[in-house]
N, C-alpha and C positions, 0 to 999 in steps of 0.2 A: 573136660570133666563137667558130669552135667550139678543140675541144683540139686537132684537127692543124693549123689556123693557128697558133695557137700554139706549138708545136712545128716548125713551119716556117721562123716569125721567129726562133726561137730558135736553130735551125741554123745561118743564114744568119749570123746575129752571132756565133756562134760559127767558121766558117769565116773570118771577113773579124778575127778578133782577132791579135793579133802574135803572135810566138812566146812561148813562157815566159821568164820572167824568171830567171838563175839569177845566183847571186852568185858570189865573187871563190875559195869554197873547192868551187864544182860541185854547188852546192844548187840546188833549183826552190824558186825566192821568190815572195810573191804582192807587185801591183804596191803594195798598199797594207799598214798592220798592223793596221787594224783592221775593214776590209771583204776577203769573201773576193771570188776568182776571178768574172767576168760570169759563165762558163757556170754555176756552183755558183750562185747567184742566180738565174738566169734556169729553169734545172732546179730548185731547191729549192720558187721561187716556185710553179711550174705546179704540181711536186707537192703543196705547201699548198693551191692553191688543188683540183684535184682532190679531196684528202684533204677539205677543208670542204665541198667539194659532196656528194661522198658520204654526210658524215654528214649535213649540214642532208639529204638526201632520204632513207636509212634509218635513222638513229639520231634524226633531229628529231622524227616521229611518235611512237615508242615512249615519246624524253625528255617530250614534250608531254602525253600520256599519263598517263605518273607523276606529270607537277607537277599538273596536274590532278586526279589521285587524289589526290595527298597534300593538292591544296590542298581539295577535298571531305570529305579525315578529315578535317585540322584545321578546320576550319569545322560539324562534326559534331559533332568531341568539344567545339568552341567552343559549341555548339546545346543539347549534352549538358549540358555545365557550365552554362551560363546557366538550361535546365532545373532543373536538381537546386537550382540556389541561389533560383530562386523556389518550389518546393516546401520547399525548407528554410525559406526566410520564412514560407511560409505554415504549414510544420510548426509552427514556432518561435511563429506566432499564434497557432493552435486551442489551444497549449500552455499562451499565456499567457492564453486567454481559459477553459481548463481549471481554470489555477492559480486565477483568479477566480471560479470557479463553485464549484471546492474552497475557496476563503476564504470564499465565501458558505455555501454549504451548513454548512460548520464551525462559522459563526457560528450558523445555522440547529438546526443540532443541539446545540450546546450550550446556546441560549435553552428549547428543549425540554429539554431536560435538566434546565436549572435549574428550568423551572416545577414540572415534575413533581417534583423535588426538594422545590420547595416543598407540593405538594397532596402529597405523603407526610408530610412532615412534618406539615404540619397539622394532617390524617388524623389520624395514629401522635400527638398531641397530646392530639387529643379524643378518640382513642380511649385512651388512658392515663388524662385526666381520668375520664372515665366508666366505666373500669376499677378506678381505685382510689376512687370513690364506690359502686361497686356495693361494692368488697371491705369498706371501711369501714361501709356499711352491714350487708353479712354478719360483722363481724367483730363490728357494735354487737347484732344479732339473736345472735351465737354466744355473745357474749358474757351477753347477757340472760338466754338459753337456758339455761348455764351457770351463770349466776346462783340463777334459777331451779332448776333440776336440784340443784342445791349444795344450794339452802334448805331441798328436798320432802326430800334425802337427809338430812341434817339432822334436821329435822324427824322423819323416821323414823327416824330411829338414835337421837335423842331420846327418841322413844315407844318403841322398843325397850328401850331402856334403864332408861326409866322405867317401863314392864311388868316388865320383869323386877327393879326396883330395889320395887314395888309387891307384885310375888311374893314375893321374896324378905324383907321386910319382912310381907307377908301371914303367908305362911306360917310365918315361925321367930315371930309373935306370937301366932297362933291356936292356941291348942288343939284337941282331936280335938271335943269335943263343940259350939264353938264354929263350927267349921269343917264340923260337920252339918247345924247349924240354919242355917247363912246358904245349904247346898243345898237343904233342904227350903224354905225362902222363895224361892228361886231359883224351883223348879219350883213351886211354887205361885203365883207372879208368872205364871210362863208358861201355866199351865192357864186361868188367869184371865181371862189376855190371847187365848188362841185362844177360849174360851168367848165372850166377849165379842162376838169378830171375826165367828164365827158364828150371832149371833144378828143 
């Protein structure tokens, strides 16, 4: 049925209605208080129904349209989020499988550490011992040496002293004529001895 049968039926009952109702002070009353007037119903109806068709055929697309869209984002940023939190998992893994490779490696480097720790040490041990047996040995030669050195000096300061304790005794005893004859035995010792040597 299209809209002017409907507007037809609508006339028709509207012509065939009784008069208005009016009350006792020259009002126009409706027959009922809580339903209006047939015509007002019968006109509001058509125009609802009009009004709905209109929109269900140009406002239905476009609304169709939008929930569509919007139901496309949401299901996108739903796509997005679902993405982002298995990349975070798997962030969140390489992270903890990182933290492990740093505990290890850490472990790793401080066992090297320590070893080396210990081969310097050892090192720096034997090289100490055989540093202070070399010095102990050069301290027991400096010391020899020393000794030595001390004895020869000695020794010649001894003989110096005793030369000149020998002179000075010589001399202040000997007289001049004393002290002639033991030159002339001197150099006659020595004539003696080259003569000697040259034969």
């Amino acid at each position: 049925m299209s809209v002017l049968g409907l507007m037809n039926i609508a006339s028709r009952i509207l012509v065939s209605e009784d008069t208005p109702h009016v009350d006792k002070d020259g009002h126009i009353t409706t027959a009922s208080a809580f339903l209006p007037e047939r015509a007002e119903l019968i006109y509001g109806g058509i125009a609802a129904v009009v009004v709905f068709l209109m929109l269900f055929k140009f406002a239905g697309p476009p609304v169709m349209k939008a929930m569509k869209a919007r139901t496309a984002k949401i299901q996108k940023e739903l796509d997005g989020a679902a993405a982002a939190k298995t990349s975070a998992a798997q962030e969140a893994s390489r992270i903890r499988e990182a933290k492990g490779d740093i505990a290890s490696e850490r472990a790793r480097i401080l066992a090297e550490a320590e070893l080396q720790a210990g081969t310097l040490l050892s090192e720096g041990r034997a090289r100490l011992v055989t540093e202070l047996a070399d010095l102990q040995k050069k301290a027991e030669s400096d010391i020899v040496a020393a000794h030595s050195r001390v004895g020869d000096e000695l020794r010649a300061e001894i003989s110096r002293l005793s030369s000149a304790a020998v002179d000075h005794v010589v001399t202040g005893s000997l007289d001049d004529a004393t002290h002639q004859e033991l030159i002339e035995s001197f150099i006659t010792r020595v004539g003696i001895s080259r003569v000697g040597a040259s034969a």
